[in-house]
N, C-alpha and C positions, 0 to 999 in steps of 0.2 A: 462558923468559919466565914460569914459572909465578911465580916470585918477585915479579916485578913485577904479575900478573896481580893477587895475591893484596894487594898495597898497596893495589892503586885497588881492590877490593872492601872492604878497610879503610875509605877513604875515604870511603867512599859515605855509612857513618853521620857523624850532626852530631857535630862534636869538640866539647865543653866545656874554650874554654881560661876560666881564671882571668885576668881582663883588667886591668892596673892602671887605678886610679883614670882616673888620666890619661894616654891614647894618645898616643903622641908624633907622630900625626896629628894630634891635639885639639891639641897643645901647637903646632906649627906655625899650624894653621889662627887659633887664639888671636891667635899674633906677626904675624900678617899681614892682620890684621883681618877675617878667612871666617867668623868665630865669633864669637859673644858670649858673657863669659862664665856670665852669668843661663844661657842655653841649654845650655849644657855641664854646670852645675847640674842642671838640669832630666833633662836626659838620663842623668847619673850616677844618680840618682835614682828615677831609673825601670830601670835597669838593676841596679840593688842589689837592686830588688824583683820585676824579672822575668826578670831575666838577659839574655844575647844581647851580642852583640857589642856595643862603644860607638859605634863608627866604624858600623857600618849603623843604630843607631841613629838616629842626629844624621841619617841622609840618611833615613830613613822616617818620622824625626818632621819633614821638613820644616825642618831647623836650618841644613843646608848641603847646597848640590849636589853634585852624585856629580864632576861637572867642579873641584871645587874639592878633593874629595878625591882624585882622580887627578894634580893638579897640587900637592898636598903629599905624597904619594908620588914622584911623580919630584923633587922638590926634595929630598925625605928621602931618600935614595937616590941620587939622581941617576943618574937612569936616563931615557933618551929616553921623550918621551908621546905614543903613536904614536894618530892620527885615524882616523876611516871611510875620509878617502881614501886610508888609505895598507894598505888592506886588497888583496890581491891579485883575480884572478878566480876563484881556483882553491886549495883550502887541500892542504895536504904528505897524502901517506896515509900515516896511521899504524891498522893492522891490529890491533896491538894494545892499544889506548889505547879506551877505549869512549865513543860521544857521551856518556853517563851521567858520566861519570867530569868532561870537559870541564864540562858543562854545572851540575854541583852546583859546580864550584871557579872555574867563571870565566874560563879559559881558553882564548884562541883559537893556535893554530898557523896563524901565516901564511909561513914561509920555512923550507924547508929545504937546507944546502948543508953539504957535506963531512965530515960526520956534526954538523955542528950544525943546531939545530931553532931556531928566534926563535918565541916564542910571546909573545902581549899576556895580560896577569893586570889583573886589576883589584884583588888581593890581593900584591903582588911578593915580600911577607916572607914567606907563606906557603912556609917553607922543607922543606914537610911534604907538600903535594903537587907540589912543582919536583922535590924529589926520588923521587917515586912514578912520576912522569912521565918523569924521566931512567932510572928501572929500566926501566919499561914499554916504553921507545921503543928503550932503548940510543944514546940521544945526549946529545948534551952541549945544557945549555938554555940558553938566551940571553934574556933576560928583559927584557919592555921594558912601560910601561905604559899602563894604557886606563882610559876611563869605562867602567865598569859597566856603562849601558843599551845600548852601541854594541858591546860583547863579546855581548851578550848576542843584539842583533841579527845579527852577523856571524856568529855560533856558527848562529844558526839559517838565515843568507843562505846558509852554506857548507858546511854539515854537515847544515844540517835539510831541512822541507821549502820553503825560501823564504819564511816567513812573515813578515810585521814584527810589530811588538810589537802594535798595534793588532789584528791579523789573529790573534794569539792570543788573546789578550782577549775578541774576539769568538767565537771558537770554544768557550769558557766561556757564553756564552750562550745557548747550545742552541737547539733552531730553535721552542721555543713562540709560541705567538700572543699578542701584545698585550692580545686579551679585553676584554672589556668598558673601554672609555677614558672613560664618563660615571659611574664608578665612584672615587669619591676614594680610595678605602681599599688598593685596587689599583694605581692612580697611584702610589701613597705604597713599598706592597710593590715594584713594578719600580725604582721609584728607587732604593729603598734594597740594592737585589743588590751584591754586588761589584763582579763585573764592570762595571755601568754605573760606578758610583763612580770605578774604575779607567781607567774611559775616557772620564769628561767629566778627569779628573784628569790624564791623557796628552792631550788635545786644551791641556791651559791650557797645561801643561807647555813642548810645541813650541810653544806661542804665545810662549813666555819666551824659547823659546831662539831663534827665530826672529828676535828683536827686534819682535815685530808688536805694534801700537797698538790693534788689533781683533780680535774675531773673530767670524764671521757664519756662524751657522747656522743653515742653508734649508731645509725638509721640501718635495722635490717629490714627484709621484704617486708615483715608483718607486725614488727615491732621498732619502739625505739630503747634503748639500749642504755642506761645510765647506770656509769661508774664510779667509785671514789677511790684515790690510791692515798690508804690511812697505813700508818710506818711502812711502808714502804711494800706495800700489800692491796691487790683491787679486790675492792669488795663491791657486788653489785645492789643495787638501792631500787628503789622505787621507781617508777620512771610517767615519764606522761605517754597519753596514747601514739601507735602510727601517724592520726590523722593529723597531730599537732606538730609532725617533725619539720614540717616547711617553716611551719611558724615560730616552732623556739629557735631554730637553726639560724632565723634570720633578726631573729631581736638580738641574739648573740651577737653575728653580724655588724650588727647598725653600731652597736654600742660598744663595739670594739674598730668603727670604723672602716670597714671593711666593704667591698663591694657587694654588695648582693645580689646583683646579676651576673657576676661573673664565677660561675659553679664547676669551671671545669679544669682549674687550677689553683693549685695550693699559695692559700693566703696567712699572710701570718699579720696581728696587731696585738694591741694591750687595750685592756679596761681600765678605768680609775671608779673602781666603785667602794662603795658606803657599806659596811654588812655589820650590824648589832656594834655600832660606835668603833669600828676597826677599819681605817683605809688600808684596802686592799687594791692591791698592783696585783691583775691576772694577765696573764700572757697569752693569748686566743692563738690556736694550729689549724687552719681547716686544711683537709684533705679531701678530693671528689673518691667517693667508693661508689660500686655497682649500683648503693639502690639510696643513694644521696650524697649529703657531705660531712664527713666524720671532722667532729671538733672535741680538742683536746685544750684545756685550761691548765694552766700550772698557777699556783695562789704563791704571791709572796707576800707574807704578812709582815710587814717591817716591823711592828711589836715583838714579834716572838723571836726575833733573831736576838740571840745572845752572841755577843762576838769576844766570847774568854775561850782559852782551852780545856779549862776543867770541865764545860757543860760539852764539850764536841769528844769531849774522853779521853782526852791525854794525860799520864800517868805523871807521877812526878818526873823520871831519869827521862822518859820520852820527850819532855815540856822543857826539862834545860836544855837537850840537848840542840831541840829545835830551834829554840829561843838563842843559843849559843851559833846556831847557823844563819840566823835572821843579822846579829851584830857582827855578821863581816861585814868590810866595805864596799866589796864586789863579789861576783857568781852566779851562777844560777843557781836554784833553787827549784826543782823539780815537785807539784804533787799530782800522783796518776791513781787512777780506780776508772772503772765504768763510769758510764753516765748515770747518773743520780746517786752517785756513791759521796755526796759531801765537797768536791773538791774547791768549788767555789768560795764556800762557808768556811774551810780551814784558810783561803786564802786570803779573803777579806778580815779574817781574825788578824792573820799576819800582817794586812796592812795598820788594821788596829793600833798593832804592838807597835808597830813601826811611826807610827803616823806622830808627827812632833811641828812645832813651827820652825824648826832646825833642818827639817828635810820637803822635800821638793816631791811628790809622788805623785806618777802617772799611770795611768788603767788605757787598757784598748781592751772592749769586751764584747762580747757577740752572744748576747744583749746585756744589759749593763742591767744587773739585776736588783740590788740596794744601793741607793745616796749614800754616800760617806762624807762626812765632815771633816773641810779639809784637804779631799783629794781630787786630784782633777781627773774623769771620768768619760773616757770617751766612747761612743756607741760605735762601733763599726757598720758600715753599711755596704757591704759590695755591689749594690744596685747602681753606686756614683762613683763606683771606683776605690770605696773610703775601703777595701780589707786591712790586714792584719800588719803586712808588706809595705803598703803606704803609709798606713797611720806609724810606725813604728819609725822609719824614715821621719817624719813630723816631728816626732816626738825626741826625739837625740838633739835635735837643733833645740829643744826647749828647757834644755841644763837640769834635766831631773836628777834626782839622789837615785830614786827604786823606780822600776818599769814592773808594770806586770801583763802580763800578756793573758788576756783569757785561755788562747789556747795555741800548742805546737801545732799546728795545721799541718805543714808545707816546709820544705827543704827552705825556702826563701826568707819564713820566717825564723825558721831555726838560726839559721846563720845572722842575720840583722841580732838577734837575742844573745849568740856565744859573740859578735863584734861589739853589741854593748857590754857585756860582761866585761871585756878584754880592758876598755877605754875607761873602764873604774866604775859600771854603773852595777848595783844588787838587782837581778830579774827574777820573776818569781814568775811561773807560767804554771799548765797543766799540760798532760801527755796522757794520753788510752793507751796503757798497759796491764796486765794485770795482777804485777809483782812489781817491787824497786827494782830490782836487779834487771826487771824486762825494760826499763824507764830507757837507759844506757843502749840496751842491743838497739833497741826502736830508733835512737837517734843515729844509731850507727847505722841501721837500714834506711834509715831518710838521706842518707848520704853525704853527714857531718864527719872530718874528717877525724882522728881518734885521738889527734895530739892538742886539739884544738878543745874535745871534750873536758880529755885528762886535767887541762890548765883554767878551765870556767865553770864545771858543774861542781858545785860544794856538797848537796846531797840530796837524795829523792823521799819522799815518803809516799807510800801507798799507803790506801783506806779502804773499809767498807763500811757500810752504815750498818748493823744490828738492831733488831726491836728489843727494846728494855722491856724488861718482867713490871709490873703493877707489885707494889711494895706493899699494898696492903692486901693483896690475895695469892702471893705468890707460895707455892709448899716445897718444904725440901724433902731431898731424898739423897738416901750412902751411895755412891757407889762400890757396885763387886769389882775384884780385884780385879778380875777378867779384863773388866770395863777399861777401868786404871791404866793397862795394860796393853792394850788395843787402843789404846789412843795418844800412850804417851805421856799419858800427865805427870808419869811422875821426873820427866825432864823441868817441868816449871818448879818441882821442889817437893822432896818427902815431907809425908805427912802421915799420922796413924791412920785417919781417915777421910776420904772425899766427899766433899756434901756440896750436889749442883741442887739446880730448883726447876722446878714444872710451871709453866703457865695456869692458873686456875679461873676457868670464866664465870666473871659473873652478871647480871644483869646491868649494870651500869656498864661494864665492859665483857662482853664478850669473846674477844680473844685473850685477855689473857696478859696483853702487852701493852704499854703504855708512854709513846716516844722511841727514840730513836738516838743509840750511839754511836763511835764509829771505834773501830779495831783496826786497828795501824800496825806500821814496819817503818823505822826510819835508818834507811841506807845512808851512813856518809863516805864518800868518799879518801877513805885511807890511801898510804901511800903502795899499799899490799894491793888493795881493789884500782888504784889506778892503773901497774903493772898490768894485772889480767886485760883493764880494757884497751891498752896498748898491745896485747897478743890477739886483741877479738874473742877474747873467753866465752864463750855460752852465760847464758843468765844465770843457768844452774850453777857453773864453777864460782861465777860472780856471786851470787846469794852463799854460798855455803863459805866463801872467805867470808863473807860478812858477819854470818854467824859464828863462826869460829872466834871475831873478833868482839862478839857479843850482842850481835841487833839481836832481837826479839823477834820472830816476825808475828803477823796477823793471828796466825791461828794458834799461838801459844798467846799473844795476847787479850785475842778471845778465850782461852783456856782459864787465864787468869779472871778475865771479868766473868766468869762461871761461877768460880769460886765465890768471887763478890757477893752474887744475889742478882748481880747486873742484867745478864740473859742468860739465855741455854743453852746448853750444847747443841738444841736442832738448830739453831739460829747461825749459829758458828760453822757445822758443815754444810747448812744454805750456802752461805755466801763465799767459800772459801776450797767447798770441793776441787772448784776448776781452778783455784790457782795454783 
């Protein structure tokens, strides 16, 4: 073994290869759209001038995920792309292979059989330690591929001392004392360490990869507190120690702009950061609590937004008819739900549809959450005076087609909203209700006058968002009559038999669910439901004309996407109990 012994101490030192222009990773990732080519630029560029590999490049500048280069490896190659889950309990012993040797190259050994070893590479072309690894072992290698970060954690799950990535990170940070925290200049020094860097940078990281919308972090007395809210659900993660919450608290801070000596009032900014080749727009919330300052993230990933109705769950009759309310010339257009139930996302679809170089559209948003092409977009700022009431005033003198209003705040705005309506303009706003039918009382309790509603609002729709079932572990099951029956189904339409579906967890996903749709009602305005609200009808009188004249509401069209395979029935009486 001394032969092989004597490679893997070769190896140990960094090889300088000579790397062409263009990796035929790069050129893959190009053809498949993982890359752009300004960034590729970018990164040639800086590797002209500092050296280093191209491909680790482009993943430390933040250009593309290490998941995107593992999966142009195995398609360059064509080599299986072996997961976490598919890690053993227990890794092969190899006696003469040194964790050192593993850990500079990347490689995990997870099976060995009949003198062949299967090892994950996150480098597979590396035909310079396969074969170091073949002397050393005396077997034959079987080469299969992996993400980089998930090697790097198994090498340490199975051969180290158990650590995760986080739990090394933190071991970099030595056990000093936070020290003086009414000290800016020191706030500024712990921010700017590495390691914190490193690890507000792996908390966003798994927020990416996680799919999560949020993330909330809590300073309690003895701990810090990290959350992710994944479909619409917190789920709590891993977190760094007490000692660091000065310190992540205030890299946050800097890098959202923010003051960091000023801890005893609620601040709010945005990130513009880089995470596995995705600009992400987060939105920073700090708040002061008893034993620090609680910060809240909302991620908006401009990729992932699809702005059609068939991805937000709109059925077909639901889509014309909406669609058939969108092509008046004037009105409002009401959509109401809680907060974080969608309402934005249905509305920016609507400017979508609407959006032509034949119309004029204007936004006043409170914060203006995706760019749209196309439209003009304006940020409200009540700190100068700019709310909803001024900007809206502004905005009439600027000869728009559609107005949309982020939100009914205020009697003040209500009213500027029904006088555009009046004067020929389409408005499209939102309202915190938690029915259509409650959309109308709401504006009649902000004290809009009822002749003025009858003659401007065209029709409301309410939402909730639901978690979709995973399609490829989801199980069905009949329902008993009982069931049937106790809930009504069979108003949505006989059938010899019911079949909903179960969430089923599995290692890649553990709940079960996988996204996020939204179960709708859309109220229009009849000439039956204008009468009621010329008497002050209740929302209940007003909803059940509506159904009489055939709306669907939410919870029978949750009943329906049951049926689908879409979600559950627990999903369905989550969000819709209290409406």
């Amino acid at each position: 073994m001394e032969a092989g012994q004597e490679a893997l101490e070769t190896s140990k030192e960094p090889r300088v290869q000579d790397a062409p222009v263009v990796d035929p990773v790069c050129d893959y990732l190009l053809q498949n759209d993982r890359l752009k080519a300004a960034d590729l630029k970018r990164a040639v560029t800086y590797r002209d001038q500092h050296g280093g590999d191209l491909v680790t490049l482009l993943v430390r500048l933040g250009l593309v995920s290490e998941r995107d280069v593992a999966e142009a490896e195995s398609g360059l190659l064509d080599l299986p792309l072996l997961r976490t889950a598919d890690l053993p309990e227990q890794a092969p012993e190899l006696p003469d292979v040194s964790v050192r040797f593993i850990k500079h190259n990347l490689i995990l050994p997870v099976n060995e059989s009949n003198g062949d070893l299967t090892v994950i590479m996150a480098n597979p072309r590396d035909e310079f330690a396969r074969r170091a690894l073949a002397m050393a072992s005396g077997k034959n290698i079987i080469t299969r591929v992996g993400i980089a970060s998930e090697i790097e954690n198994g090498i340490e799950k199975l051969l180290g001392g158990g650590r995760s990535a986080m739990g090394q990170i933190v071991e970099t940070l030595g056990g000093k004392d936070e020290g003086d925290l009414e000290d800016v200049e020191h706030l500024r020094d712990l921010a700017s360490e590495a390691p914190v860097i490193r690890l507000v940078n792996l908390i966003m990281q798994r927020a990416v990869e996680g799919r999560a919308s949020d993330i909330h972090i809590e300073p309690f007395e003895n701990r810090l507190k990290v959350r992710y809210r994944i479909d619409g659900v917190l789920q709590e993660v891993e977190a760094p120690p007490a000692k660091s919450t000065a310190a992540v608290i205030s890299r946050i801070k800097i890098m959202a702009k923010l003051n960091i000596a000023e801890r005893r009032l609620p601040q709010d900014g945005r990130i513009m950061h880089r995470v596995q080749g995705k600009e992400l727009d987060l939105r920073v919330s700090t708040v002061p609590t008893s034993h620090g300052e609680s910060v809240v993230m909302r991620i908006l990933d401009r990729e992932s937004v699809i702005l059609n109705f068939d991805s937000l769950g709109f059925d077909d009759d639901t889509r014309a008819q909406f669609v058939q309310q969108l092509e008046m010339p004037h009105g409002i257009i009401l959509v109401t739900g809680p907060t974080g139930s969608g309402k934005t996302t249905t509305l920016y679809t609507a400017l979508s549809a609407l959006n032509s170089p034949e119309r004029k559209i204007i936004t006043v948003e409170d914060p203006v959450e995706y760019q749209l092409e196309g439209i003009n977009q304006i940020q409200a700022k009540s700190s100068i005076g700019l709310d909803f009431a001024h900007a809206l005033r502004a905005i009439v003198r600027q000869d728009p087609d559609v107005i949309m209003i982020g939100e009914m705040r205020d009697l003040e705005t209500a009213r500027i909203a029904i006088q555009s309506a009046l004067t020929g303009h389409l408005v499209l706003s939102t309202i915190h209700t938690n029915d259509a039918a409650g959309g109308v009382t709401r504006m009649l309790d902000m004290g809009d006058e009822d002749y003025l509603l009858t003659s401007t609002v065209n029709a409301i729709l309410a939402q909730r968002l639901v978690r979709t079932l995973d399609p490829t572990s989801r199980e069905a099951y009949e329902l008993l009559p009982e069931v049937v029956e106790e809930i009504g189904l069979k108003e949505v339409g006989e059938r010899d038999r019911y079949v909903f579906y179960h969430p089923v967890a599995t290692e890649e996903n553990p709940t079960g669910y996988r996204g996020r749709t939204s179960i709708i009602e859309l109220l229009t305005m009849t000439v039956p439901v204008r009468r009621l609200v010329m008497k002050h009808a209740t929302s209940g009188e007003i909803q059940d004309q509506a159904v009489a004249e055939g709306m669907r509401t939410m919870y029978f069209d949750g009943l329906n996407k049951c049926l689908a395979g879409v979600t559950t029935l627990e999903e369905i009486l989550r969000v819709t109990q209290e409406a």
